[in-house]
ROKOL-820952 format. One record per atom (N, C-alpha, C): residue number from 1; residue in three letters; atom name; x, y, z. Coordinates in steps of 0.1 Angstrom, whole numbers, plus 2048, in hexadecimal, padded with zeros to 3 digits. Layout:
<pts>
{NUM; Ala; CA; {X; Y; Z}}
...
</pts>
This chain:
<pts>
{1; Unk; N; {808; 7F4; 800}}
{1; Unk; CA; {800; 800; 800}}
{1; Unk; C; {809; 80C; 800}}
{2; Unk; N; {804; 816; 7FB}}
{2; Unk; CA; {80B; 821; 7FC}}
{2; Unk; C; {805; 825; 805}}
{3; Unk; N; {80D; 834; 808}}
{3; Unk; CA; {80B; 83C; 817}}
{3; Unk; C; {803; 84C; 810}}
{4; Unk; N; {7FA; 84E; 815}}
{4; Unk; CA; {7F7; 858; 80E}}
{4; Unk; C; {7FE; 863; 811}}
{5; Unk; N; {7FD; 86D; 80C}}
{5; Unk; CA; {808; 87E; 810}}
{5; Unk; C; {7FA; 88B; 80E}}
{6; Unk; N; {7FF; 892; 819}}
{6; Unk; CA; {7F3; 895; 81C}}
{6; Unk; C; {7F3; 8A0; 816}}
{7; Unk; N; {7EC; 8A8; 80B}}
{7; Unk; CA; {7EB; 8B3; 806}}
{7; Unk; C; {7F0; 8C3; 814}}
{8; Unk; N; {7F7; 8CB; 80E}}
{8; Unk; CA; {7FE; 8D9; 811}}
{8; Unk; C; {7F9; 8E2; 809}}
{9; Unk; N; {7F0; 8EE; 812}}
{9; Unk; CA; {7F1; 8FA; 809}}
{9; Unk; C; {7F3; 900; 80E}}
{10; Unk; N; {7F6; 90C; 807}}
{10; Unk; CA; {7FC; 91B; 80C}}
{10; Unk; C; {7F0; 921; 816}}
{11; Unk; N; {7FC; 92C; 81F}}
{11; Unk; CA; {7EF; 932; 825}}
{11; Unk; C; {7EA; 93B; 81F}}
{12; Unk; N; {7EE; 93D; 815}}
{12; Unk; CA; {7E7; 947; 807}}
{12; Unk; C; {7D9; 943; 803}}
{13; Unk; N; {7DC; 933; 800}}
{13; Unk; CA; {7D2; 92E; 7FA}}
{13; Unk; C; {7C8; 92C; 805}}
{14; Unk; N; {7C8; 928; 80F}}
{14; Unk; CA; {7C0; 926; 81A}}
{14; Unk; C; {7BA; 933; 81E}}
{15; Unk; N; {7BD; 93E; 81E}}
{15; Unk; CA; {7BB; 949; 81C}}
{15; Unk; C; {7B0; 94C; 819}}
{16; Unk; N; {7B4; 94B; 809}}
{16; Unk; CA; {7A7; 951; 7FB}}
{16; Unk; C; {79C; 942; 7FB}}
{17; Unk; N; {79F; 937; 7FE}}
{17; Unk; CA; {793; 932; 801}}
{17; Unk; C; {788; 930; 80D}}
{18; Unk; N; {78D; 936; 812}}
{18; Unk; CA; {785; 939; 823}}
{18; Unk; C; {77E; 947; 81D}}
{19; Unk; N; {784; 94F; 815}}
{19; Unk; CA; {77E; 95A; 813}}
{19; Unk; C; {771; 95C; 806}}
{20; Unk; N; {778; 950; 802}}
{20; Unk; CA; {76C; 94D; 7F6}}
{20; Unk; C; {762; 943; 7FA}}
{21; Unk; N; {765; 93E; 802}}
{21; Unk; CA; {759; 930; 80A}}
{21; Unk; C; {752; 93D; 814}}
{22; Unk; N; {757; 941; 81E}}
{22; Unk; CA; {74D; 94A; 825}}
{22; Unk; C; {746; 953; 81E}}
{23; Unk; N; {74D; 95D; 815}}
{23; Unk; CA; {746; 96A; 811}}
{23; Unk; C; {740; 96A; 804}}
{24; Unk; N; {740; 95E; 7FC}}
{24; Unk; CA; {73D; 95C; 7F1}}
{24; Unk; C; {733; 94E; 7EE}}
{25; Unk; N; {731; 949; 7F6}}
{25; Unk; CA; {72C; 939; 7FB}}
{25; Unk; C; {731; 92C; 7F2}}
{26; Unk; N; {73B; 92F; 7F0}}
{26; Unk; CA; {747; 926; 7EC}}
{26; Unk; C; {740; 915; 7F4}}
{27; Unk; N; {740; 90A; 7F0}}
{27; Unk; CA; {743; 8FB; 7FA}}
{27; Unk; C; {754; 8FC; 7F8}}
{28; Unk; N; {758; 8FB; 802}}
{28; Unk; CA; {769; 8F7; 804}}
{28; Unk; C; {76E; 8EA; 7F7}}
{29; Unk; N; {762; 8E1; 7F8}}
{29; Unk; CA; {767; 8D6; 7EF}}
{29; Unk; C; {760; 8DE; 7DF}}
{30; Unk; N; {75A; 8E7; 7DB}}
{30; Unk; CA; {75A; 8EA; 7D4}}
{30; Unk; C; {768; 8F8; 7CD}}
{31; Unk; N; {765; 8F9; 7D7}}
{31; Unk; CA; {774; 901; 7D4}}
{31; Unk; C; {780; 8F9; 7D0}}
{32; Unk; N; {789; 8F3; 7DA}}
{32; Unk; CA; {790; 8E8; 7D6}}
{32; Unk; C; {78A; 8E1; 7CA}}
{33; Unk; N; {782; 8DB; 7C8}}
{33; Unk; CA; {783; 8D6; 7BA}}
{33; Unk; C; {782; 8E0; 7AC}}
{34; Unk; N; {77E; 8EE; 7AC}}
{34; Unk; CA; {77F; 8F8; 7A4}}
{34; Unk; C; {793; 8FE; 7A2}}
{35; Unk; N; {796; 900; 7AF}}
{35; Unk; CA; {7A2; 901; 7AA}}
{35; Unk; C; {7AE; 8FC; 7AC}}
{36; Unk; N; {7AD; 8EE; 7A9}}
{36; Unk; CA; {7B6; 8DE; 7A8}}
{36; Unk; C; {7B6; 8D7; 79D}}
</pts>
């Protein structure tokens, strides 16, 4: 089996999607899958 590795984002990116999930009604997993 492999070992999975756990996805790293910037606190940039963590950032602009907290700001687009709250103030924009972004879903987090819609976000992540729009810009990935």
């Amino acid at each position: 089996m492999t070992k999975r590795k756990n996805k790293s984002y910037t606190t940039e990116f963590k950032q602009e999607a907290v700001a687009l999930v709250t103030e924009q009604g972004y879903s987090v997993s819609g976000y992540i899958k729009d810009t990935h």
